[in-house]
MARKERO-234932 format. One record per residue (C-alpha): residue in three letters; x, y, z. Coordinates in steps of 0.02 Angstrom, whole numbers, plus 50000, padded with zeros to 5 digits. Each point is the difference from the previous one (the first is absolute). Layout:
! residues N
ALAXYZ
...
//
This chain:
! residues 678
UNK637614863047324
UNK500205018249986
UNK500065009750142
UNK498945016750002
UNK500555015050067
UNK499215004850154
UNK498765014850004
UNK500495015150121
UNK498745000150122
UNK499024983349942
UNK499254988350139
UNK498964985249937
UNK498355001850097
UNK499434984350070
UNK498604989149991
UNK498364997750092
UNK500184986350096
UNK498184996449939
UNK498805007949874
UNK498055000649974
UNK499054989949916
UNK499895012049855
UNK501845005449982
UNK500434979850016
UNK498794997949860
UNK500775015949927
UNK501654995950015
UNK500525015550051
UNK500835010950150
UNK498794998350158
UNK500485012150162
UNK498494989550105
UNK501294997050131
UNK500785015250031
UNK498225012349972
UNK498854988150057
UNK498484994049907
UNK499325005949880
UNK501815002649907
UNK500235013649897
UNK499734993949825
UNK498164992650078
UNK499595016450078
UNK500375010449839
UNK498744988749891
UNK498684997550143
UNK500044983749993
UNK500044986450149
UNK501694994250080
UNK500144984150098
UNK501744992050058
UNK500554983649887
UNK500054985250062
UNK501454987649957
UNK499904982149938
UNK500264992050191
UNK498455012550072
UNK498964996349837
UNK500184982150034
UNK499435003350194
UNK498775013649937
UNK499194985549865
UNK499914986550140
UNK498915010350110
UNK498955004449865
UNK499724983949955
UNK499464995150175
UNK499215016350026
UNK498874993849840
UNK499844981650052
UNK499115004750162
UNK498785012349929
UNK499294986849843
UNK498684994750124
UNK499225018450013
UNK500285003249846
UNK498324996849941
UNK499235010350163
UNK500685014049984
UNK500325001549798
UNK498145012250013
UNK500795011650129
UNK501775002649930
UNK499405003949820
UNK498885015050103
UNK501505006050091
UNK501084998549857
UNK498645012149902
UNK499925013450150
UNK501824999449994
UNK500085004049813
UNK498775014150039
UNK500905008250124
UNK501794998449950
UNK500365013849851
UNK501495005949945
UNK500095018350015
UNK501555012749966
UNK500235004750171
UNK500284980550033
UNK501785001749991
UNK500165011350150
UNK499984988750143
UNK499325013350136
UNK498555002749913
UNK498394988650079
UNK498924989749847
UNK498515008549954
UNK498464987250049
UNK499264996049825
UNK498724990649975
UNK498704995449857
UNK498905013450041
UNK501195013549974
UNK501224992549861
UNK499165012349885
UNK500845016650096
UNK501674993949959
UNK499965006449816
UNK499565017550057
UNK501285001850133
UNK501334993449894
UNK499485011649867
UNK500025015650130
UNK501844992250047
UNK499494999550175
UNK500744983450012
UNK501745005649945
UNK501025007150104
UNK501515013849989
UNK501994993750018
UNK500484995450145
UNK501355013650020
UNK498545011749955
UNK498824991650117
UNK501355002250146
UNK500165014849985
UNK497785002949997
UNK500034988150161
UNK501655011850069
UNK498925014249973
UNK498414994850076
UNK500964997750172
UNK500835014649993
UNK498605012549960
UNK498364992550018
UNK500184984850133
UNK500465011050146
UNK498445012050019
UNK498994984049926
UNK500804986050078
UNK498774985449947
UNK501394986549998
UNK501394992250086
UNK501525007049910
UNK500904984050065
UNK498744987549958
UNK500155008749837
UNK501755000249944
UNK499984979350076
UNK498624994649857
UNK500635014949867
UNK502034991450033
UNK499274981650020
UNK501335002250124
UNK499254987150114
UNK499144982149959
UNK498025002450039
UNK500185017849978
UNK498285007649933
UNK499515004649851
UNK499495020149945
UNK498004999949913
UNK500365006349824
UNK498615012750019
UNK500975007150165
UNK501405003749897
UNK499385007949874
UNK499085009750144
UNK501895004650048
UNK500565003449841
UNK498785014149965
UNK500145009250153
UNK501594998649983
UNK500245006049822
UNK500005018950041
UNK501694999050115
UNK501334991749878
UNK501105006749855
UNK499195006549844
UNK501194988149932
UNK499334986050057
UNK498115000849931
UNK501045005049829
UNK500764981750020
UNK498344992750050
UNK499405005749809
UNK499065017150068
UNK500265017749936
UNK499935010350173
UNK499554993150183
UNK498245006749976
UNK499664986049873
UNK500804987550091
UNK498835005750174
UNK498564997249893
UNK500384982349881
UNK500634994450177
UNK498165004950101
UNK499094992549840
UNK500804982250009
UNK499914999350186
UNK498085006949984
UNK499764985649876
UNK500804987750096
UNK498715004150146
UNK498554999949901
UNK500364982049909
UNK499474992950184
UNK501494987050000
UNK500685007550165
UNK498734991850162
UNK501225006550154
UNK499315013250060
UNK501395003650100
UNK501005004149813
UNK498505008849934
UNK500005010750131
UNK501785005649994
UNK500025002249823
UNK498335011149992
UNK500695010650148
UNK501615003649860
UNK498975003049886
UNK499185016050081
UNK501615008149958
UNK499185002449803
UNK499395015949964
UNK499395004849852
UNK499115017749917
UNK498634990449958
UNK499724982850113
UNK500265014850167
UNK499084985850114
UNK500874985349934
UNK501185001850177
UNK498375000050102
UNK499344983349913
UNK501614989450028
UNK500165007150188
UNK498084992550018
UNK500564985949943
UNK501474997850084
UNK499015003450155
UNK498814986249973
UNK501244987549960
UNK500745002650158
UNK498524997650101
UNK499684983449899
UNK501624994550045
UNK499615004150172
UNK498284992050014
UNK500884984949924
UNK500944995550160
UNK498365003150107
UNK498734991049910
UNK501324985249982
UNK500285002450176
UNK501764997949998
UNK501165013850111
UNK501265006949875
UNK501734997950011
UNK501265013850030
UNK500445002849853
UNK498434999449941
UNK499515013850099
UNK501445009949975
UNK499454999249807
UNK498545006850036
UNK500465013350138
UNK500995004949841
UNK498665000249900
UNK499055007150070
UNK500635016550050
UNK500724999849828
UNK498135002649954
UNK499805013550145
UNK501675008149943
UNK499415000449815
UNK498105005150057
UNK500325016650097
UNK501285004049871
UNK498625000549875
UNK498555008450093
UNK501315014050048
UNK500805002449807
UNK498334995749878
UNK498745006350165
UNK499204986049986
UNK498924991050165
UNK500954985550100
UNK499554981249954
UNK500914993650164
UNK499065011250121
UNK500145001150199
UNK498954987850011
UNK501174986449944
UNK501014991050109
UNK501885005849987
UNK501144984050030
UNK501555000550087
UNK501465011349968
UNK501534993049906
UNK501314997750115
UNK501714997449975
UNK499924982050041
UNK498864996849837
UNK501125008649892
UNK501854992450081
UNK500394987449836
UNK499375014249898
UNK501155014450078
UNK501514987849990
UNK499664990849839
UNK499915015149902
UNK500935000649834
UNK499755016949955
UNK500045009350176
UNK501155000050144
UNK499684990750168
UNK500165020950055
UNK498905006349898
UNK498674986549984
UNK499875002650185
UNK499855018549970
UNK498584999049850
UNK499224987250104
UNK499905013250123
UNK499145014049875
UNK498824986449951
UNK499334995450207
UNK499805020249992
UNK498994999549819
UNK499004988650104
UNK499655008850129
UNK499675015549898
UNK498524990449894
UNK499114999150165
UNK500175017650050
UNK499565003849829
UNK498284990449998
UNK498875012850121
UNK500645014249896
UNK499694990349833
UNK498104995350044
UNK499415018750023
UNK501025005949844
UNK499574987449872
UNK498144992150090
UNK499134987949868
UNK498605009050013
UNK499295007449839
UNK499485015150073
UNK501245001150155
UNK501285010249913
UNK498995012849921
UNK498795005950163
UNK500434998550169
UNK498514997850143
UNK500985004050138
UNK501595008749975
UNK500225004350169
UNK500224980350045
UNK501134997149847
UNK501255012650078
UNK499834990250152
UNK500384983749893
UNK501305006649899
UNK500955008550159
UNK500084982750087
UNK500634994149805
UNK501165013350013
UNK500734995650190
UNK500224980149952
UNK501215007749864
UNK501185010750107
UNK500144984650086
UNK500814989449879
UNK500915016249937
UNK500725001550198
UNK500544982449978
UNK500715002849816
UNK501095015750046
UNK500424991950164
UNK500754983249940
UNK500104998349794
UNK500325016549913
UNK501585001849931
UNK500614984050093
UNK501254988249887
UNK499995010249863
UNK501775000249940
UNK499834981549999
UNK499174996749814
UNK499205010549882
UNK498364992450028
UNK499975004550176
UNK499685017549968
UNK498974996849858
UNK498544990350116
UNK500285012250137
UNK499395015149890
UNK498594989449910
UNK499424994150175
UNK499975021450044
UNK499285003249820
UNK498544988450061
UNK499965008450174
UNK499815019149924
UNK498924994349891
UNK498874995350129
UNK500105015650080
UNK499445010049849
UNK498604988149982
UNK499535004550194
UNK500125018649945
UNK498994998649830
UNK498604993250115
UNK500025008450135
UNK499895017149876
UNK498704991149921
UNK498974999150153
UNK500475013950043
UNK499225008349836
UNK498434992950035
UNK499815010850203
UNK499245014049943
UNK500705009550195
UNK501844994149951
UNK500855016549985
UNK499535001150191
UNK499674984250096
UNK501364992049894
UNK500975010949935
UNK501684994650111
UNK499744982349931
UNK500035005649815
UNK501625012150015
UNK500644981650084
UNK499434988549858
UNK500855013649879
UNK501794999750099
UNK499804979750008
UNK499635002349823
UNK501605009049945
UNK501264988550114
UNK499454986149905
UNK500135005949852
UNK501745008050015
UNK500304982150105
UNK499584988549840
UNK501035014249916
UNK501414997950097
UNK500254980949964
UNK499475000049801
UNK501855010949999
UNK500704988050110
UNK499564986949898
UNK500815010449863
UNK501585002950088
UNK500244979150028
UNK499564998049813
UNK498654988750070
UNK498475007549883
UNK500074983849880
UNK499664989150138
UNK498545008350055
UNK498314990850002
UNK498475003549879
UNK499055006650183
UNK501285015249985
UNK499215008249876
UNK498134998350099
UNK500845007050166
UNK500875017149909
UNK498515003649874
UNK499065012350132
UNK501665008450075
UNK500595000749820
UNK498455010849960
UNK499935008950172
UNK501785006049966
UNK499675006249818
UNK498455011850046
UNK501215005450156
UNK501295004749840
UNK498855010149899
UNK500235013450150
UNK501974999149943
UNK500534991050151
UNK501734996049981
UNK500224984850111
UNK498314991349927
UNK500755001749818
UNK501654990750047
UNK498924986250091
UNK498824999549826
UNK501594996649899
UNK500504985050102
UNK498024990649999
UNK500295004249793
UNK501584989850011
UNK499184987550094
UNK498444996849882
UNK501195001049854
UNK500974985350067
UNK498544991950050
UNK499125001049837
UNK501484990149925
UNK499084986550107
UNK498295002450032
UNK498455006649919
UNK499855016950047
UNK499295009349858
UNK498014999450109
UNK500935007250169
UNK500835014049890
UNK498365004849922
UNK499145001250161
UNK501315011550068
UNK499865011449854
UNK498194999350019
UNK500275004450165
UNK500855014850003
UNK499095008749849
UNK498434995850128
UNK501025007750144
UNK500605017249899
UNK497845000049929
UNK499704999750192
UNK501095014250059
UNK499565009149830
UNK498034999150053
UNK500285008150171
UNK500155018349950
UNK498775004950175
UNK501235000650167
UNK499524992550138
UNK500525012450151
UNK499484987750152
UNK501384987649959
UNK501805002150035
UNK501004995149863
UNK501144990150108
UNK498564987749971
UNK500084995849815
UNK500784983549974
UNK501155001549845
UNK499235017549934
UNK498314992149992
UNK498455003350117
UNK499494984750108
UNK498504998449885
UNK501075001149844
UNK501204987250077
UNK498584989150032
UNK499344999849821
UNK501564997349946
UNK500394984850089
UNK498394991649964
UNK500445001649817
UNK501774992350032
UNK499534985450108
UNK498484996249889
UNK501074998449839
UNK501174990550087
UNK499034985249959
UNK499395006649830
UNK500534991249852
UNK501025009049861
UNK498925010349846
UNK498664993350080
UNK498165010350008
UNK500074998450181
UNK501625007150013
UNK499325018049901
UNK498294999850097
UNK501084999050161
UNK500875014849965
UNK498335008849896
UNK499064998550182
UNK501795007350099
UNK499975013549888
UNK497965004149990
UNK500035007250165
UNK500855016949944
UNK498855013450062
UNK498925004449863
UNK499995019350010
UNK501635003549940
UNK499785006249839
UNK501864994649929
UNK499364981650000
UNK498475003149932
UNK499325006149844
UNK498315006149962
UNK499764991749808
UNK498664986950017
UNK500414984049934
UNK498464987949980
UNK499035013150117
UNK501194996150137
UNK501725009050061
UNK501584992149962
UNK501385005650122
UNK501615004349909
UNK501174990050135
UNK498894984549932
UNK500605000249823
UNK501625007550054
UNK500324983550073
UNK499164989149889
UNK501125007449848
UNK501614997850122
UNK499904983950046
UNK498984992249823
UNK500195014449881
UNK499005012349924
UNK498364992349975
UNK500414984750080
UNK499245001750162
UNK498844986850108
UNK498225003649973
UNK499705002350197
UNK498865014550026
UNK500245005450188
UNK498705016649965
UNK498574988649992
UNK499064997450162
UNK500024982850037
UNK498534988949985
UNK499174991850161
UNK500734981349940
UNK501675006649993
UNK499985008650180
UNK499144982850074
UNK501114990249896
UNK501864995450086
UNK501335005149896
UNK500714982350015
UNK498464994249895
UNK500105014849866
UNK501914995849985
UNK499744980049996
UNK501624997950106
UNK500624985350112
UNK501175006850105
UNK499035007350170
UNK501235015450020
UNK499935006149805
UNK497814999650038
UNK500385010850120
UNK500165012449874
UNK498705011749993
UNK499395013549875
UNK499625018450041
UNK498424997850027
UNK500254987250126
UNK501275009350109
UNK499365009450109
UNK501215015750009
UNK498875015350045
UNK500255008149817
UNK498895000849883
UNK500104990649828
UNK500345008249848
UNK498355010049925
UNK499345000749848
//
C-alpha cells in the first residue's frame, strides 16, 4: 500500500452521526446534527428535512403502524366520508409559496375562494422576498429609525420569532413585514436597494409600498391586529400625486384598532397583558402618527378629544423590549424610551391646539363667528403647551446625548414637532386676528406677541435643521421633515429678499436639507408650492405701493402686513393638500393672487379682451408657470353667478378630503375688498 503524503494543514472532517432522509437517500454530506433540522443542503433547495430512522427504529416504527392500522379497520368505513373532506380543505389551504422557505414567516390562509389572487401577487413578486443579509439589514433599519417614535411592536418578541431562537416562538404576518420593509427603505445604504435590483432608494420606497399595498388589498390577511400595524407604516408614503394616500391608511389603521378592541368586549373576554400592552402600543402609535399629520399636511384630527386615551406606556411594558434589543443599548433604549413617554405626552398637548387650527368644518377655516372666543380657545391651547415644554426643558433636553447618534436625532425631531406647533398657534392666532377689524387697538399687544412667538420658532426649528447637519443625521430624517420646515423655509426666504444676512445662511442649510431629502422622497409638489409661494409673497408686497401711517412697522411679521401674511398662509396651508399639476392646485393660487387691489394701474391694462379687462399679473403668471399661451382658462373678472356663490366650493371642486373643501374662491371669502371689475 502506498503511503500518501500528508497535506499541510489537512483535517478529515467527520461525519454526521445521522443524516436526513433526503441526504440518506442522496448519499451525500448531511450537517442535521450539528445545524439542526432542516440541514443545509434541505434548506438551500426548500425542500422538507426529517431525521432517518435506522433499521432497529424502522422495525419499532412498522410494528406500531401496523397496530396503529389494525385498531382503526373497524371505523374505517365511518369515517372514510369525513377524511376525504378534510383531506380536500387541506389541499386547499396548504400552497407552496416562495417565502415558504423562511421559517419566521406565518402561512398565508388560502382557501378556494381566493386561490385565484395567487397568480397576481406572484406576478407583482410580492411573495418573494429580498436576501436575508439584505432583509437584516431592512429589519436593522426599521428599529433603528422608525420603531422608536412608532413603537408598534415588541422588539424582543420580534428578534425571538425573526431568530427562531426559541421553540413556540411566533411567527411575523408577511404583510407586516413588508409594512417594515417600506418604511424602512428610506434609512439604509443606497447600496443596498442597488443589490435588491433598484436604481436609486426612491424606486425601491415605491416597488416596496406597491407590493405591500397589494398584499393588503388581496384580503388574505383577517388579524386586524397586523392590518392595523401595517396600514399605520404605510402612512409614511407620500407621493406628488396620491397627497392623501397617508390620511387613508391612518383611517384605516384607526379602525382596525378599534375592531381589535371591540373584539375582546363583545367576546367578553378581559385581555391579557400583553394583549393590552399591544394595543396601548398601538394605539398611541395611531395618536403619535395622527397629530403628526394634522400639524404637517393641516389636515383635521381623526382621533379627537373625544376618544378615550388608554394608559401610558410605562417602563414595565417595555422591560424585555429595552433589554432584548439587538440594535440599541440597554442605555439608550432606556433613554429613547424616555423621548417616546414625552412624544406621548406631547400628542395630547398638541390635540386642543390642533382642533381650532385644522377644524373639519368646511367653512371653519375660512370665516370665523367669534374671534374673540377663538383667542380665548387658542390661549388655553397655547398654556397646555408651555406645559409640556416646562416639562421637556426641565427633564429631557439635551439629556443622554453623547450616548448614540440617535439620541440627538429624536430629541431635535421631537422639538421640530414642538416649534412647529407653535407657528401653527401663531398662523391662527394672526389669522383671527385679521379678521378684528379694532385689532391695531384692543389687540394690538397680542399681535406684536404672536409675531415674536412667531420668529423664536422659526429661528428654533432653524436652530436644530443645522444641528441635524452638524451630526450628519439629515439622511435619517423622516418624510414629516419636509411638512414641518416648508412654512419657516418660506418665512425665512421673504425675510432674505430684505438682504438679511443671518436668514440667507439659515436658507442655505433647509436647501441642503430638501436636496438630501429629495434623494428619498417625492418632493418635486412641496418645491413648487414654495416657489409659488414666494412669487405670491413678492406680488403682495409689490401691490402695496399706499403706506399705512397708523401701524408701527415693528408689527409686520416677515416684511409682510398682517393681512398680507394672512393671504399668504391660506394659500400655503391650502396647497398643502393639493395634488401636483393639478387644476386645483393653479385655481388655489389664481384666487390668492385675485385679491390684488384693482386700481393700480401696473397690473392692469386697459385693452379689452372679449369686452372684459385682463389684468397683466394674470397672464404674467399663467405664461410663468404653463408658458406663453398656456394658461388655465379661469376668468376671475367675471362676476360670479348666484349658483356659484350658494354653491360650496367642496361641490364645485368634487373633492373628498374635508380640509381641501375648505377651499374657497374669491368670491366666497369674505375679505372686505372688492373683486376685480370689469
Amino acid at each position: 500500500m502506498v503511503n500518501l503524503p500528508q497535506i499541510s494543514g489537512y483535517r478529515r472532517i467527520k461525519r454526521a452521526a445521522r443524516a436526513c432522509q433526503r441526504c440518506h437517500a442522496r448519499k451525500v454530506r448531511c450537517d442535521a446534527t450539528v445545524t439542526g433540522y432542516p440541514c443545509t443542503n434541505c434548506r438551500l433547495d426548500s425542500s422538507p428535512c426529517q431525521a432517518f430512522a435506522g433499521g432497529r427504529e424502522r422495525r419499532k416504527q412498522l410494528a406500531l403502524a401496523r397496530a396503529r392500522a389494525t385498531a382503526s379497520e373497524g371505523l374505517k368505513s365511518v369515517t372514510h366520508c369525513a377524511g376525504r373532506s378534510s383531506s380536500e380543505k387541506r389541499r386547499s389551504s396548504t400552497v407552496q409559496l416562495p417565502v415558504s422557505s423562511y421559517q419566521f414567516i406565518q402561512p398565508l390562509e388560502i382557501g378556494k375562494h381566493n386561490l385565484d389572487r395567487l397568480p397576481l401577487l406572484k406576478q407583482a413578486g410580492c411573495l418573494i422576498l429580498p436576501d436575508k443579509l439584505d432583509l437584516d439589514v431592512l429589519v436593522r433599519h426599521y428599529f433603528l429609525y422608525v420603531h422608536p417614535f412608532c413603537p408598534l411592536l415588541d422588539e424582543a418578541v420580534f428578534w425571538r420569532a425573526y431568530k427562531r431562537t426559541r421553540d413556540g416562538a411566533k411567527q411575523i404576518p408577511l404583510l407586516l413585514l413588508r409594512a417594515m420593509m417600506f418604511s424602512a427603505s428610506c434609512f439604509v445604504p443606497a447600496a443596498v436597494a442597488t443589490r435588491c435590483g433598484y436604481d436609486s432608494l426612491l424606486d425601491a420606497r415605491d416597488d416596496l409600498y406597491t407590493k405591500a399595498k397589494a398584499l393588503y388589498d388581496s384580503g388574505l390577511e383577517k388579524n386586524p391586529l397586523t392590518i392595523s400595524r401595517a396600514a399605520l407604516l404605510l402612512t409614511f408614503y407620500s407621493s406628488d400625486f396620491d397627497v392623501y394616500a397617508n390620511s387613508e391608511w391612518l383611517c384605516i389603521a384607526i379602525r382596525e384598532a378599534r375592531v381589535t378592541q371591540a373584539k375582546h368586549v363583545h367576546s367578553e373576554e378581559l385581555m391579557s397583558d400583553a394583549d393590552q400592552t399591544d394595543f396601548r402600543r398601538l394605539w398611541w402609535s395611531c395618536l403619535i402618527r395622527d397629530r403628526t399629520l394634522a400639524l404637517g399636511m393641516r389636515r383635521p384630527l381623526q382621533i379627537t378629544a373625544a376618544d378615550p386615551y388608554p394608559p401610558m406606556l410605562t417602563a414595565d411594558d417595555v422591560s424585555d423590549e429595552i433589554f432584548g434589543s439587538v440594535v440599541y443599548t440597554y442605555e439608550v433604549k432606556s433613554a429613547l424610551f424616555e423621548l417616546l413617554t414625552s412624544l406621548c405626552h406631547f400628542a395630547t398637548a398638541v390635540t386642543e391646539l390642533a382642533s381650532i387650527a385644522f377644524p373639519p368644518s368646511c367653512h371653519a377655516i375660512s370665516s370665523i363667528e367669534d374671534p374673540c372666543g377663538e383667542l380665548e380657545k387658542l390661549g388655553s391651547a397655547k398654556s397646555a403647551l408651555l406645559l409640556w415644554e416646562l416639562d421637556w426643558i426641565s427633564y429631557m433636553e439635551g439629556k443622554n446625548s453623547s450616548l448614540h447618534p440617535s439620541i440627538p436625532l429624536f430629541s431635535s425631531l421631537l422639538s421640530i414637532h414642538y416649534q412647529s406647533a407653535r407657528v401653527a398657534l401663531c398662523n391662527r392666532t394672526c389669522f383671527v386676528l385679521n379678521e378684528i377689524n379694532d385689532y391695531r387697538t384692543r389687540y394690538f399687544h397680542q399681535l406684536q406677541l404672536c409675531r415674536s412667538e412667531l420668529i423664536a420658532a422659526v429661528a428654533s426649528v432653524a436652530a436644530h435643521v443645522r444641528q441635524l447637519m452638524v451630526i450628519e443625521a439629515v439622511d435619517k430624517l423622516p418624510i414629516s421633515i419636509a411638512a414641518y420646515t416648508t412654512t419657516p423655509y418660506i418665512l425665512l426666504s421673504i425675510n432674505s429678499q430684505s438682504n438679511a444676512k443671518q436668514s440667507q445662511d439659515l436658507l442655505v442649510l433647509f436647501t441642503a436639507v430638501n436636496r438630501a431629502l429629495g434623494t428619498r422622497y417625492h418632493l418635486t409638489r412641496v418645491s413648487n408650492l414654495t416657489s409659488r409661494a414666494l412669487w405670491l409673497s413678492k406680488l403682495l408686497k409689490d401691490s402695496s405701493e399706499e403706506e399705512v401711517f397708523d401701524i408701527p412697522r415693528q408689527t409686520n411679521l416677515f416684511t409682510l402686513s398682517l393681512q398680507q401674511y394672512t393671504r399668504l398662509l391660506q394659500y400655503i396651508d391650502g396647497s398643502m393638500s393639493i395634488p401636483r399639476d393639478s387644476a386645483q392646485e393653479t385655481e388655489v393660487l389664481y384666487a390668492a393672487a385675485s385679491f390684488i387691489p384693482r386700481e393700480l394701474s401696473v397690473y392692469a391694462t386697459e385693452e379689452p379682451v372679449n369686452d372684459e379687462l385682463t389684468p397683466v399679473w394674470l397672464e404674467a403668471m399663467g405664461n410663468f408657470f404653463f408658458g406663453p399661451g398656456n394658461g388655465l382658462a379661469l376668468s376671475l373678472c367675471e362676476s360670479p353667478r348666484k349658483e356659484d356663490v350658494d354653491t360650496p366650493i367642496c361641490a364645485q371642486l368634487d373633492c373628498d378630503d374635508s380640509f381641501s373643501r375648505s377651499l374657497q374662491l374669491p368670491w366666497v371669502l369674505d375679505t372686505g375688498l372688492e373683486l376685480l371689475e370689469t
